[in-house]
Phi, psi and omega in degrees: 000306159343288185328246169347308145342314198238344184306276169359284177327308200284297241269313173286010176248333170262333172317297184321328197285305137003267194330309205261351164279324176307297190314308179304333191095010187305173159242178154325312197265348150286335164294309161296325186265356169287302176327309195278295225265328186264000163277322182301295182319303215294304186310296172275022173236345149271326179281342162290344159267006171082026170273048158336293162290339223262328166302319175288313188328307174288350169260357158285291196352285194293352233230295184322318184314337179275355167289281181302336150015258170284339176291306191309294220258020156264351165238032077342296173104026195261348174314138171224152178291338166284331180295304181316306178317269171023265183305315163326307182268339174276354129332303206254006160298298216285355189223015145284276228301306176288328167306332190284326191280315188278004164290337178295301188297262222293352155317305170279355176256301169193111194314311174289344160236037154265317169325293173289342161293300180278348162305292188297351169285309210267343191253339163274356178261008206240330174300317192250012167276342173315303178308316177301286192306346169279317191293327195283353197235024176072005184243106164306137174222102167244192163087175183089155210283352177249049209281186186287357175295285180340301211290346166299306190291306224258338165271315170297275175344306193279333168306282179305327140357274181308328210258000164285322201080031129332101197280145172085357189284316177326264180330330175291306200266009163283324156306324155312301193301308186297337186280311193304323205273314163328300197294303176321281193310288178329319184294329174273000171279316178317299172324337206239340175256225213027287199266027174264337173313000000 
């Protein structure tokens, strides 16, 4: 939902920079794995030390590279299906590490959002294996109400937040993220038993 929205804007605001990495000689898929690993690193090696905010800042950082990716390899003319793998699963480096990193920091803190940390690590890894394993089997499966944009934004946010001493932001928003991203997979399991009827 997320996607779409915001795509068109974002996407004229990254060609120049795009442009200037193209120039430099980065390709994408060097760009995606810069993204993914220093978002990964940045996540377990801050939010477990309780450096919330400081954490989430460096890690939208590392998280825009994935924006810039795909604009680099649609005006490269460079997409590959390796590339797409590529960028997917190191998606999911990147949004384990940080759900991961903060089940670790709530782990010594507070136990029910350390809980809700590993629903959304586990239940956000599971949204896009439906898709994928629907898309292999010939059944578009897109949609729901938590796709990984949502679910991203709405855990940084809701981190840096908490990392301010905002009280209760945390808990709010691990509860969202963990109810929606259920709800999300049920819509895509749903979506995929529909069109199997």
């Amino acid at each position: 939902m997320l996607n779409g929205l915001i795509r068109g804007p974002i996407t004229k605001i990254l060609t120049p920079p795009a442009r200037g990495l193209l120039r430099l000689g980065l390709t994408p898929n060097m760009v995606t794995a810069i993204g993914a690993f220093g978002a990964a690193a940045s996540a377990l090696l801050l939010f477990p030390t309780g450096h919330l905010f400081g954490g989430t800042l460096i890690i939208s950082a590392f998280i825009l590279s994935d924006l810039l990716d795909g604009t680099m390899a649609r005006i490269s003319g460079k997409s590959s299906r390796w590339g797409a793998l590529l960028d997917s699963t190191l998606d999911r480096v990147g949004d384990s590490a940080i759900f991961g990193g903060l089940l670790i920091y709530y782990a010594q803190h507070d136990h029910l959002l350390a809980v809700l940390a590993g629903v959304s690590l586990v239940s956000g890894g599971l949204v896009p294996y439906v898709k994928a394993r629907a898309e292999s089997l010939d059944i578009a499966c897109d949609g729901g109400i938590a796709e990984r944009a949502e679910r991203i934004t709405a855990i940084l946010i809701s981190t840096g937040v908490s990392g301010l001493g905002v009280p209760y932001i945390a808990a709010i928003g691990l509860w969202l993220i963990a109810v929606a991203t259920i709800v999300t997979f049920g819509q895509r399991m749903a979506q995929v038993w529909r069109s199997d009827v």
